[in-house]
LUMRO-466735 format. One line per field, with one value per residue (C-alpha): residue number from 1; chain; x, y, z. Coordinates in steps of 0.05 Angstrom, whole numbers, plus 5000, padded with zeros to 4 digits. Layout:
# LUMRO-466735
i	NUM, ...
ch	A, ...
X	X, ...
Y	Y, ...
Z	Z, ...
END
This chain:
# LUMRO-466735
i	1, 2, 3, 4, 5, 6, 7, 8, 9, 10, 11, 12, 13, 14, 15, 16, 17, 18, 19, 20, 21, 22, 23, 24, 25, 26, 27, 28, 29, 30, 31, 32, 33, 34, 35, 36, 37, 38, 39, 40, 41, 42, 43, 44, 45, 46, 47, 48, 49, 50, 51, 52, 53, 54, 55, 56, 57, 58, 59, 60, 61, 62, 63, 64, 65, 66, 67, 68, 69, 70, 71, 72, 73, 74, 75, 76, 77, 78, 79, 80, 81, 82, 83, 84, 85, 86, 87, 88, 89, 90, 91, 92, 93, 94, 95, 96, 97, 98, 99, 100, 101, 102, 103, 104, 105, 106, 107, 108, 109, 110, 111, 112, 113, 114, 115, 116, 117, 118, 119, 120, 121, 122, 123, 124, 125, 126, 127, 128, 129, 130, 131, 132, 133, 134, 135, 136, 137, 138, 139, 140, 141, 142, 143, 144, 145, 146, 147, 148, 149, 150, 151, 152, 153, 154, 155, 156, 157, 158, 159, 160, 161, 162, 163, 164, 165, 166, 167, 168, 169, 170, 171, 172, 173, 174, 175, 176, 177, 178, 179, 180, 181, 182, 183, 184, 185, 186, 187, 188, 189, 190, 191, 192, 193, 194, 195, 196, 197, 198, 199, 200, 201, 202, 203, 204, 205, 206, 207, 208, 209, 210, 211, 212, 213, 214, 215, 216, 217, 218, 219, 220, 221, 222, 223, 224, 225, 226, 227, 228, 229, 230, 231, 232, 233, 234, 235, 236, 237, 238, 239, 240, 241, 242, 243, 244, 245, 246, 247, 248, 249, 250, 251, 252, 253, 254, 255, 256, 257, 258, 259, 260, 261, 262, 263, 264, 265, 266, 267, 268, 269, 270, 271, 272, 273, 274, 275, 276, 277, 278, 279, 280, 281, 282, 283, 284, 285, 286, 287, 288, 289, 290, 291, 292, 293, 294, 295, 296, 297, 298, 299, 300, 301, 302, 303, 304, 305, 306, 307, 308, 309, 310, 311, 312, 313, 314, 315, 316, 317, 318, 319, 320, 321, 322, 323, 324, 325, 326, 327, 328, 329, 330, 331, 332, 333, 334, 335, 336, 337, 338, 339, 340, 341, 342, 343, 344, 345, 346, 347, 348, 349, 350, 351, 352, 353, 354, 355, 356, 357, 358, 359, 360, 361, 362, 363, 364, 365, 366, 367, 368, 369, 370, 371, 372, 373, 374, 375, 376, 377, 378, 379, 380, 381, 382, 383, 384, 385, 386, 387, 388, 389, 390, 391, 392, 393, 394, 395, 396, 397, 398, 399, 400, 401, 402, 403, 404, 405, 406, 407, 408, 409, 410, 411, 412, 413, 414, 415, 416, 417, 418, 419, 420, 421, 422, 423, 424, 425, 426, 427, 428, 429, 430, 431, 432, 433, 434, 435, 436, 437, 438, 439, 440, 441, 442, 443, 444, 445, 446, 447, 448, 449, 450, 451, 452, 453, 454, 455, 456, 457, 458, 459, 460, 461, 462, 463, 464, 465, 466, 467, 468, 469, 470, 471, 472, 473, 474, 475, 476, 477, 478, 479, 480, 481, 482, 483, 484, 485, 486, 487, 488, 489, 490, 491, 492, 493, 494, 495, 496, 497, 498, 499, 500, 501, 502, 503, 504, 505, 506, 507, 508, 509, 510, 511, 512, 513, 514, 515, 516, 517, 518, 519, 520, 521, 522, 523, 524, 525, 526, 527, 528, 529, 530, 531, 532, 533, 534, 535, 536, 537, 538, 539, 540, 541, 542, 543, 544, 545, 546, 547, 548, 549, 550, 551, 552, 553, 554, 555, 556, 557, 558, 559, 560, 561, 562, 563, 564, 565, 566, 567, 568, 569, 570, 571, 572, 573, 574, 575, 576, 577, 578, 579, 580, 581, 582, 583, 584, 585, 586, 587, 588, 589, 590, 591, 592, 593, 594, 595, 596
ch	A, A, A, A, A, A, A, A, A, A, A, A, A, A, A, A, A, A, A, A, A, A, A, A, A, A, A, A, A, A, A, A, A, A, A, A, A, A, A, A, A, A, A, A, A, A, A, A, A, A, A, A, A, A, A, A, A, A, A, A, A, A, A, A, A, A, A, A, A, A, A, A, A, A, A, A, A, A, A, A, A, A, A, A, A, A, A, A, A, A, A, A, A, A, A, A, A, A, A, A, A, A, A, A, A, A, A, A, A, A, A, A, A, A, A, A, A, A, A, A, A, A, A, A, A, A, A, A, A, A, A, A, A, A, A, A, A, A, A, A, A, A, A, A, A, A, A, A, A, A, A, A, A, A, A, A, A, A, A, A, A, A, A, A, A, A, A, A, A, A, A, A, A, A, A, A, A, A, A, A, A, A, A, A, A, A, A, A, A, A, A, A, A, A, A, A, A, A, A, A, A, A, A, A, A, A, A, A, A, A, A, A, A, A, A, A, A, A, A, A, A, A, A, A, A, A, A, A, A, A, A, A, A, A, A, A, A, A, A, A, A, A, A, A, A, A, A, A, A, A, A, A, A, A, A, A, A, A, A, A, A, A, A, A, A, A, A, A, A, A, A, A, A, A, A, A, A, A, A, A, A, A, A, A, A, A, A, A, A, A, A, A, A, A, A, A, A, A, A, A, A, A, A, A, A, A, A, A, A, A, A, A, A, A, A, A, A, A, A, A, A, A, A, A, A, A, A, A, A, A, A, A, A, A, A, A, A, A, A, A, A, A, A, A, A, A, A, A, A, A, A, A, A, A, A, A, A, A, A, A, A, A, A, A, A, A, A, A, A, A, A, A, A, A, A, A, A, A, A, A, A, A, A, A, A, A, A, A, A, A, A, A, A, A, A, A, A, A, A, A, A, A, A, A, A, A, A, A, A, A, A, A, A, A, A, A, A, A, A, A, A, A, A, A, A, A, A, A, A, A, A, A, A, A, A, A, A, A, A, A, A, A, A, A, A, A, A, A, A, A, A, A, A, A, A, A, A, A, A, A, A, A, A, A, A, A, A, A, A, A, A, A, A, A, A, A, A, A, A, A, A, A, A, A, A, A, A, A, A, A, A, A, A, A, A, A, A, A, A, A, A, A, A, A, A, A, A, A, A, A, A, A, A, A, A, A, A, A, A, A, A, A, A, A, A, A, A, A, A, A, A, A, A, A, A, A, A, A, A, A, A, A, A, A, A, A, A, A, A, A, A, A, A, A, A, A, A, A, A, A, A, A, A, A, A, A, A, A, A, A, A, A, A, A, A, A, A, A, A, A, A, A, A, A, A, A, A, A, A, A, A, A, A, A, A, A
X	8127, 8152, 8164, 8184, 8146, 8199, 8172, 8177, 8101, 8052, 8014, 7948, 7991, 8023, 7964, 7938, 8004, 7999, 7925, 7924, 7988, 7961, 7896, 7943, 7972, 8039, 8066, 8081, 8117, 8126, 8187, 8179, 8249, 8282, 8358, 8398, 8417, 8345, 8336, 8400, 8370, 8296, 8326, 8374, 8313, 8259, 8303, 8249, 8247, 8233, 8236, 8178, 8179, 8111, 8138, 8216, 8244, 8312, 8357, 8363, 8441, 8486, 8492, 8420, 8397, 8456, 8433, 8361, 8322, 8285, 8222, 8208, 8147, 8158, 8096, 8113, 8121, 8176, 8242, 8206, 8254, 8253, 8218, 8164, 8135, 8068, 8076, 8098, 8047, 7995, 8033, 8042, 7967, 7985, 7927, 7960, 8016, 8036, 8069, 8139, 8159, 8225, 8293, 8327, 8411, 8454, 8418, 8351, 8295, 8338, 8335, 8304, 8237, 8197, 8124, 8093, 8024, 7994, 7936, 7886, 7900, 7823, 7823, 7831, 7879, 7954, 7927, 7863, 7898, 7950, 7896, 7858, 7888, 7961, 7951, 7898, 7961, 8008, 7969, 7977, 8050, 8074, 8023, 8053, 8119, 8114, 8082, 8138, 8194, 8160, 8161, 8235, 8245, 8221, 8281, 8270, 8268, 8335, 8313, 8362, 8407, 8404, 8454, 8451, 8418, 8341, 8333, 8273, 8294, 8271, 8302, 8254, 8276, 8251, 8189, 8195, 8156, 8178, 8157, 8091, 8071, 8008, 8008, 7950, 7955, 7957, 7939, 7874, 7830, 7852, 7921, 7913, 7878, 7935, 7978, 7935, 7920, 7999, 8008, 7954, 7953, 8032, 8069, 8010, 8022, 8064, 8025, 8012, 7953, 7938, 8001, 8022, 8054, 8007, 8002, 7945, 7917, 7867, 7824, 7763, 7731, 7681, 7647, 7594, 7636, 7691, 7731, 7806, 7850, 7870, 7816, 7780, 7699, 7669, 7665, 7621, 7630, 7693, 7729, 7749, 7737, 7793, 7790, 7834, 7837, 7775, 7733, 7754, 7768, 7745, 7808, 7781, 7842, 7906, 7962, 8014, 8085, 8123, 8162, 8240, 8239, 8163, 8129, 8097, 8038, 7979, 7918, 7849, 7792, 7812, 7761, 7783, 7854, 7855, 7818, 7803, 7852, 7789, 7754, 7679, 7660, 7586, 7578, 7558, 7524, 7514, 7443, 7458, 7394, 7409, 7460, 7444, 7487, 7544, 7575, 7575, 7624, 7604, 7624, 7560, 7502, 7437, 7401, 7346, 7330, 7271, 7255, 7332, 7372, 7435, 7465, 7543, 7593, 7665, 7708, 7785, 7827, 7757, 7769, 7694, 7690, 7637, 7611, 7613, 7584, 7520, 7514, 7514, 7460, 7412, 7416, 7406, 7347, 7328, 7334, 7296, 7237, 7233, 7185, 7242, 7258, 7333, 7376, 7454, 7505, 7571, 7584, 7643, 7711, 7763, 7759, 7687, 7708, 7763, 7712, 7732, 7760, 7840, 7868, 7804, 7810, 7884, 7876, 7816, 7826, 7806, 7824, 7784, 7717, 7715, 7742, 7672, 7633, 7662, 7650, 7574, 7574, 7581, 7548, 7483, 7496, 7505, 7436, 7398, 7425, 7405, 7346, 7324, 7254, 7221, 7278, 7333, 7397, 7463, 7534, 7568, 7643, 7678, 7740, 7783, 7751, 7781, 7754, 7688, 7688, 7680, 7634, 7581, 7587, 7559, 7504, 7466, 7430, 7475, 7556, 7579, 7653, 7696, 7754, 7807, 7782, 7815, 7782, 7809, 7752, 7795, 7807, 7870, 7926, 7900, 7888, 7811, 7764, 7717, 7641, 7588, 7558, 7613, 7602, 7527, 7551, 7618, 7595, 7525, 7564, 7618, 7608, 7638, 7703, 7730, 7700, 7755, 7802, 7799, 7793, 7867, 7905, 7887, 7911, 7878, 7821, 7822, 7755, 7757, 7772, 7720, 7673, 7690, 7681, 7621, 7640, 7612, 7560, 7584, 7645, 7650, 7705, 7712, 7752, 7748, 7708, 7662, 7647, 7587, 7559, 7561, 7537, 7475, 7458, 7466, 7409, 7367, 7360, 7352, 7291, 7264, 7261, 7197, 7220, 7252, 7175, 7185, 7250, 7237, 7176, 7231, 7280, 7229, 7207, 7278, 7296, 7230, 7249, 7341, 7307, 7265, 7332, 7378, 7373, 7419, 7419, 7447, 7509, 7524, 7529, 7571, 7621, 7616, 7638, 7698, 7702, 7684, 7751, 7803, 7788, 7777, 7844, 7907, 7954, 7917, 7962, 7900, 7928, 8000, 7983, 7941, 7987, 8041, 7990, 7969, 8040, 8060, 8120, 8150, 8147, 8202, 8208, 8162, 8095, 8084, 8024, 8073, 8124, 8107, 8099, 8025, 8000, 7957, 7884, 7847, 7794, 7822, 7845, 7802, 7816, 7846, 7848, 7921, 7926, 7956, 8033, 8093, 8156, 8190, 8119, 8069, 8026, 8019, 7977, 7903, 7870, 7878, 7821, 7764, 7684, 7649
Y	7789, 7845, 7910, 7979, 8037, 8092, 8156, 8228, 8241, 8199, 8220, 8190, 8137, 8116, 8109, 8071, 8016, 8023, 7997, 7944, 7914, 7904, 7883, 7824, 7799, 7833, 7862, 7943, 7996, 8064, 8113, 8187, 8203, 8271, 8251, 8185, 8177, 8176, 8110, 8081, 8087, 8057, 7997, 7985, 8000, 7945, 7902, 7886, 7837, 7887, 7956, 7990, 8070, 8089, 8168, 8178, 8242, 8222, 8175, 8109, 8101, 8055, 8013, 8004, 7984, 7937, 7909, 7903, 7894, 7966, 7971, 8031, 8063, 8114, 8135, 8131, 8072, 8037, 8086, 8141, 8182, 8246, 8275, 8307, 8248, 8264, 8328, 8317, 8266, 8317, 8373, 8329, 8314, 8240, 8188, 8127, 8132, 8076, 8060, 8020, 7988, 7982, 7958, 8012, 8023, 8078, 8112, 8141, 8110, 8064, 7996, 7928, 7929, 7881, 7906, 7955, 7979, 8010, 8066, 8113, 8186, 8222, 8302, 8310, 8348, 8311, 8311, 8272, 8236, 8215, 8187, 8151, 8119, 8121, 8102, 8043, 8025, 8036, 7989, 7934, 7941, 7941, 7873, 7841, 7866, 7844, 7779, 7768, 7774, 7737, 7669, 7681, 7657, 7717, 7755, 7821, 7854, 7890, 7963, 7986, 8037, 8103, 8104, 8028, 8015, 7997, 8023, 8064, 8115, 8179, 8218, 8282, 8344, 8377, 8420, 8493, 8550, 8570, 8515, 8524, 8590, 8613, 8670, 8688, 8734, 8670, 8604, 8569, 8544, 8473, 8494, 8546, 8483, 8431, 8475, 8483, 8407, 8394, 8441, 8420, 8413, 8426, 8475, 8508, 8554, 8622, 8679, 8751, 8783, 8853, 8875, 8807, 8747, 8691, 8609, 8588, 8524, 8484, 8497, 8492, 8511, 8564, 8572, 8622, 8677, 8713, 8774, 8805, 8745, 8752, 8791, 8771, 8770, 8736, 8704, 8632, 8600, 8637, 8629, 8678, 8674, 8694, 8698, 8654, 8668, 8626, 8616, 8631, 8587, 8581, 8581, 8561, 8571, 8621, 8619, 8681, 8682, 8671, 8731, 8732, 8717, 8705, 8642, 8598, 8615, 8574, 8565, 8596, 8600, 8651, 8706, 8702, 8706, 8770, 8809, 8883, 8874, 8846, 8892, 8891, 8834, 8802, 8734, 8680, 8634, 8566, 8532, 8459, 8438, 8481, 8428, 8357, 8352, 8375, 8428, 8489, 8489, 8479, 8450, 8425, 8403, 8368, 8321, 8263, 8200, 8172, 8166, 8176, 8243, 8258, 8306, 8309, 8360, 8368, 8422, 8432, 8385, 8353, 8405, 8450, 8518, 8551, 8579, 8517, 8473, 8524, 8527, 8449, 8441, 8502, 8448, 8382, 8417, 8440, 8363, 8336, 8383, 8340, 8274, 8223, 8152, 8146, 8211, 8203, 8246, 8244, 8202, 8242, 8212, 8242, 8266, 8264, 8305, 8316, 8355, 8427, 8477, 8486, 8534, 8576, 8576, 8596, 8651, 8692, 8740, 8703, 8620, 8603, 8633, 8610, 8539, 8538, 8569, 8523, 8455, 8485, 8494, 8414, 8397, 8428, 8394, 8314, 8336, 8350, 8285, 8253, 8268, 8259, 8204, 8210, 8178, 8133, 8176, 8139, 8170, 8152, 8159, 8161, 8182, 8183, 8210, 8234, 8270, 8298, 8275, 8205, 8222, 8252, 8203, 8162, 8205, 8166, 8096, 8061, 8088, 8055, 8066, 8049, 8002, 8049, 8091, 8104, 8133, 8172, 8157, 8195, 8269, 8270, 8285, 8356, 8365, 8350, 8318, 8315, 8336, 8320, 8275, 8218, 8189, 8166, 8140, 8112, 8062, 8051, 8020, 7989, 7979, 8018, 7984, 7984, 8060, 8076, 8031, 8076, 8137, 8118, 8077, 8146, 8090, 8095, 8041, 8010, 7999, 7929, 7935, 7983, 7937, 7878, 7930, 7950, 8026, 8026, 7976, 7960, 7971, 7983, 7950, 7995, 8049, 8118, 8143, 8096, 8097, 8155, 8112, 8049, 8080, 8110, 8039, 8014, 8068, 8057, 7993, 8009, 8060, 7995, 7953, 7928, 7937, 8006, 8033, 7996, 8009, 8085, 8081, 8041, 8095, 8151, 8099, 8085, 8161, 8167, 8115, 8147, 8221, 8178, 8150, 8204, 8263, 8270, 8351, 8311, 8282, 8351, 8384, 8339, 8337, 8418, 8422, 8391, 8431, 8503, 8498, 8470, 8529, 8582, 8559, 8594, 8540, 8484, 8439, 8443, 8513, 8497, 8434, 8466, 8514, 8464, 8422, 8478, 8506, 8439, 8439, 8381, 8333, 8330, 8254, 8194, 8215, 8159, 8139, 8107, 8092, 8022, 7967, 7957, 7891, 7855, 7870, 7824, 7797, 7753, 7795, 7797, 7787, 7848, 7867, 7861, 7905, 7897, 7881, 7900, 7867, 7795, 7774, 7804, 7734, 7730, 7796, 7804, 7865, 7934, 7958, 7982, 8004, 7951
Z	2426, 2462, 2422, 2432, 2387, 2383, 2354, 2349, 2377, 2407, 2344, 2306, 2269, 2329, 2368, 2317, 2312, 2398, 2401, 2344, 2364, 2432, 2395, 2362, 2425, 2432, 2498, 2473, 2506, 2488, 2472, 2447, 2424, 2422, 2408, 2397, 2471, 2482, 2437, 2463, 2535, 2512, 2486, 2544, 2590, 2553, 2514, 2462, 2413, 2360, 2353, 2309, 2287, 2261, 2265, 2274, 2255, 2286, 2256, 2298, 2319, 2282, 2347, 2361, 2287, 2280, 2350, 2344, 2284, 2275, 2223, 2201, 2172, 2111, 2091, 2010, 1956, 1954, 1922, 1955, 2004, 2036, 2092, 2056, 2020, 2027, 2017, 1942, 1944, 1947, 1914, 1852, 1849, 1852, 1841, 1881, 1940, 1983, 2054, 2061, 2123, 2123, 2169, 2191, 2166, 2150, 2098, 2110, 2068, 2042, 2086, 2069, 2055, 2110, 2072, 2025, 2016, 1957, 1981, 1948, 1945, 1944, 1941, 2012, 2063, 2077, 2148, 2128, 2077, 2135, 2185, 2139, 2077, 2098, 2172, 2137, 2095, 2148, 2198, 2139, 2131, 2205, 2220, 2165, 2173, 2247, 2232, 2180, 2234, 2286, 2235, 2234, 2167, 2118, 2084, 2063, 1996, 1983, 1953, 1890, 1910, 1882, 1829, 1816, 1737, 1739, 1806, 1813, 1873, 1877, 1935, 1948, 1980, 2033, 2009, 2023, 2026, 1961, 1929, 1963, 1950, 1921, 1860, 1873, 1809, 1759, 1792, 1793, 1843, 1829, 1842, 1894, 1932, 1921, 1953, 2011, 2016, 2016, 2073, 2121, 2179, 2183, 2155, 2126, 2065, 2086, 2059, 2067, 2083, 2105, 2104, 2151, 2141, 2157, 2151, 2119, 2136, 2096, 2043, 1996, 1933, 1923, 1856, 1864, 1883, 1848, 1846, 1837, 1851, 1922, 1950, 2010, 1993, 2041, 2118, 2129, 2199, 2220, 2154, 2099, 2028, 1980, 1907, 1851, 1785, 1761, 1836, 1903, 1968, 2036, 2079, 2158, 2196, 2194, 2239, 2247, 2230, 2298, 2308, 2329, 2403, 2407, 2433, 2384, 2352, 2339, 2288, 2295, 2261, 2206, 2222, 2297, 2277, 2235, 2285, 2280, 2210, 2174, 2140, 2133, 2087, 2074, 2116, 2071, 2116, 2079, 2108, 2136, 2089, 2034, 1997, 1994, 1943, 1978, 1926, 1968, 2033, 2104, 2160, 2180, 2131, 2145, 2086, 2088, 2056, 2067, 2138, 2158, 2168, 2161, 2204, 2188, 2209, 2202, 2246, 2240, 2279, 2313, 2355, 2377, 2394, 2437, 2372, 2334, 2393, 2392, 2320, 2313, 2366, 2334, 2262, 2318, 2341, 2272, 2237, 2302, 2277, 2219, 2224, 2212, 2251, 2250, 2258, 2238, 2279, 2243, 2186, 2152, 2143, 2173, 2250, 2293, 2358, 2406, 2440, 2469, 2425, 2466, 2420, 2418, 2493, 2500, 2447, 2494, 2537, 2602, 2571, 2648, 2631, 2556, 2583, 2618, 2567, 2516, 2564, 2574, 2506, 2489, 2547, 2523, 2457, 2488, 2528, 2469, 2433, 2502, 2515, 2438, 2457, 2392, 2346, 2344, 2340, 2313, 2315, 2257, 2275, 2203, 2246, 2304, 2377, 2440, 2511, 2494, 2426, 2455, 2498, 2454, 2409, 2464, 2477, 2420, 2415, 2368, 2367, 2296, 2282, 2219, 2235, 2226, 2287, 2345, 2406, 2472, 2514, 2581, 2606, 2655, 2604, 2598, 2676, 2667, 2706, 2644, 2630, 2576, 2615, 2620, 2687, 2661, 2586, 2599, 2656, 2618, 2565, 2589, 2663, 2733, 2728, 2651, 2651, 2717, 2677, 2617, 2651, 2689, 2644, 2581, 2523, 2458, 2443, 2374, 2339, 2344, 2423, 2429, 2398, 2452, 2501, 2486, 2473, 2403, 2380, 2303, 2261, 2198, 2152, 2087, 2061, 2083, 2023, 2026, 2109, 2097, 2035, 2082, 2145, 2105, 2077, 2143, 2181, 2125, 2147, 2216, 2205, 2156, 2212, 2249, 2316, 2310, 2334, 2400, 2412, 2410, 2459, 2502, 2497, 2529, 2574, 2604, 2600, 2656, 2692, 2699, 2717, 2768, 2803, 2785, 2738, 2689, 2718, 2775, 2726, 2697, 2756, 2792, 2734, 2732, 2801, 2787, 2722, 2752, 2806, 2750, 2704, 2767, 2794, 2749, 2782, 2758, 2719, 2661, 2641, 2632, 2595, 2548, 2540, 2524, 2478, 2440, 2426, 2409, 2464, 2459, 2527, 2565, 2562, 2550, 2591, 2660, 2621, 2566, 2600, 2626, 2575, 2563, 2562, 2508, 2499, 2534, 2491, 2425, 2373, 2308, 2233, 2203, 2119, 2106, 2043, 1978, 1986, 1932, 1929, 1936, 1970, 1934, 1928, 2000, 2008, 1997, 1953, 1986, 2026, 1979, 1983, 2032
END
């Protein structure tokens, strides 16, 4: 079929819906909507069969969803309504949660229902929780939704309205601030970090601190430490450390209160972001070795098993600093001093890399000479994991990828990716020619001309495509949870094997042989040319981009790159988990995705 996404972002979820539609067959083209006229003029432009809206915060028009048939995703069980649905998901410490396709009428939340997915709700950030379990959910729901219309003969399931008897609606209000601040004075660390969950990555919780107003964004629990609720005790890896009642929390990121006529402001690592406000507080470094057992906070930790380690690391937003790209390659160095056969990069559940660190960039003093020490930074990082002869390294990507992310996940032997990834394997929406060393992986892998395909078209690669492409070498079906557990089984297995010997003597021998035809010194330098005069040159269209990206300005209209229908994937699309659905069909739907 042909169908038009409509949505208020090109976001995670609808990257997701973009690439596995495609995956499926279907002819897709792309709308970000501001207003209604904007909607009206997409489906007068594409006249689609069907109209899908993984992420709509604008009501569809009476005369386009009487029209066209419009499925909407609302990321909540069926009754759920309100735009914060997650939100209370979180806030309300809830166990299970769900995702609801439904048709689109005059009451929001309230049409048909075309699907419904039941998902897990793990301690974990909304944002986390929202690209993993929800968009896994999601995914289920819009296939079968779609699939559902395309046979033409499924009707869908009426929902109760919500003063009819029986009917389970519960219509949520928007959550506030006020129902999201934190007394510091009396609340726990359990509930101090529910709060932050519910708030990440957007709002974040509106605080004060040091005599400002701040948002605080994310959160985790610190036992060992403790002092007057409130008080800040403690720095670790750019974050601060603030007390609770019974424990404190790590809080990595804070963003200022936008001021009344001010530009928007942004998140940064929280140490960064307070400035010359902080007082003098002990850094509590926590060793990447020092906790296999993964109590203490850190957002990058080294363990072993046997003759494979596990190096795993997990930064805000996927996003790496010049800071954080040093520090990871000082514990790559330090695990590759230790005699093992099989190294794991990655392997955590949420987001591997979208490579350099914008926001740290746009917040120094000269955003041109950080841009290059941050893309030296990662480069350095991809050489070490490419040059590594005495091991076989493995990225495990648990998560989505994009830019640089991609590309060092490439650097390794074996790229293993769960199947709810999506990767951004492509530079030129920011401006970028690109660096870490993508003109040597990218063709390696997939050849000269689907590497300049990629590169041009800048779509988002499902797991499943990436896997015919030969971009990653395995995917992993299981749930999020689960993908370290399975990816650890999986390298165990790896260092077991006979041949694994041979294949590392290969490796060193095939290294000789590339610095024989062409250094990879050679790669990196002709990728930093291009590099070195985008961030020299102010009028570069980089700097106004990241500016835009970082401040979250909205596009002025659906970007070229979208704007064309994209065709189907051209391999045959693969067998997807459909979920466990609710409602008039619930026989026709298979468990919910579990532990492999």
């Amino acid at each position: 079929m042909h169908l038009l996404l409509v949505a208020s972002a090109f976001n995670s979820l609808t990257q997701r819906v973009h690439a596995e539609l495609r995956d499926h067959g279907h002819s897709v083209a792309v709308e970000l909507v501001r207003h209604a006229d904007c909607l009206r003029e997409a489906v007068r432009r594409h006249e689609p069969e069907l109209v899908v809206a993984p992420m709509l915060k604008t009501a569809i028009p009476h005369d386009v969803w009487s029209a066209y048939t419009c499925l909407v995703v609302h990321p909540g069980p069926i009754g759920d309504r309100g735009p914060s649905s997650l939100d209370w998901a979180l806030h309300e410490d809830a166990s299970e949660w769900g995702v609801t396709v439904l048709q689109a009428n005059a009451e929001m939340d309230a049409g048909d229902v075309w699907a419904s997915v039941a998902c897990a709700v793990p301690p974990v950030a909304k944002s986390d929780l929202y690209r993993n379990e929800v968009a896994d959910a999601a995914l289920a729901a819009v296939l079968l939704g779609v699939e559902r219309f395309a046979g033409g003969t499924y009707v869908p399931w009426r929902q109760p309205g919500a003063n009819e008897a029986g009917g389970a609606v519960r219509i949520r209000p928007y959550l506030t601030q006020a129902d999201r601040r934190i007394d510091w004075a009396s609340e726990s660390t359990e509930t101090v970090l529910r709060k932050l969950r519910a708030a990440d990555s957007q709002p974040g919780v509106l605080d004060e601190l040091l005599g400002a107003e701040w948002y605080l964004h994310g959160g985790h629990p610190e036992d060992a430490l403790g002092g007057r609720p409130g008080a800040l005790l403690a720095t670790r890896a750019g974050a601060v450390c603030r007390a609770t009642t019974d424990g404190a929390v790590w809080i990595p990121e804070l963003r200022p209160r936008r001021g009344s006529g001010q530009p928007a402001t942004f998140r940064l690592p929280a140490v960064q972001a307070l400035g010359d406000l902080l007082p003098p507080l002990p850094e509590h470094p926590a060793q990447p070795a020092a906790d296999a057992a993964g109590r203490i906070w850190s957002d990058i930790r080294y363990r072993e098993d046997g003759q494979v380690g596990f190096l795993s690391f997990s930064f805000p937003g996927g996003a790496m600093s010049t800071d954080q790209c040093r520090r990871l390659l000082a514990a790559y160095r330090e695990a590759c001093s230790s005699p093992t056969s099989v190294l794991v990069l990655g392997g955590g559940r949420d987001f591997f890399s979208n490579g350099i660190h914008l926001n740290v960039i746009e917040a120094a003093d000269d955003p041109g000479g950080e841009s290059w020490a941050n893309i030296n930074a990662i480069d350095d990082l991809v050489e070490a994991v490419l040059t590594t002869t005495d091991r076989l390294v493995v990225s495990a990507v648990g998560g989505n990828a994009a830019a640089g992310g991609v590309m060092l996940a490439l650097a390794a032997d074996e790229v293993w990716c769960r199947a709810g990834s999506v990767l951004n394997p492509h530079y030129r929406l920011m401006g970028l020619y690109g660096s870490e060393y993508w003109t040597y992986t990218l063709p390696r892998r997939v050849g000269s001309e689907a590497a300049e395909r990629l590169t041009r078209e800048a779509l988002p690669v499902s797991a499943s495509a990436a896997l015919r492409l030969g971009l990653v070498d395995r995917v992993i079906e299981c749930a999020p949870q689960a993908f370290g557990r399975e990816a650890g089984r999986l390298a165990a297995q790896l260092a077991a094997l006979p041949a694994t010997p041979a294949r590392v003597r290969e490796k060193k021998a095939e290294l000789d042989r590339q610095e024989s035809v062409k250094p990879l010194a050679a790669y990196r330098e002709e990728e930093l040319a291009f590099m070195r005069r985008t961030f020299r040159d102010p009028d570069a269209p980089y700097h106004a981009l990241r500016r835009a990206f970082v401040r979250k300005e909205a596009p002025p209209g659906t970007p070229p790159h979208l704007d064309a229908p994209a065709s189907a994937s051209r391999a045959a699309p693969s067998a997807r988990p459909k979920g466990r659905v609710t409602g008039t069909a619930a026989a026709d739907g298979a468990p919910a995705p579990g532990a492999c």
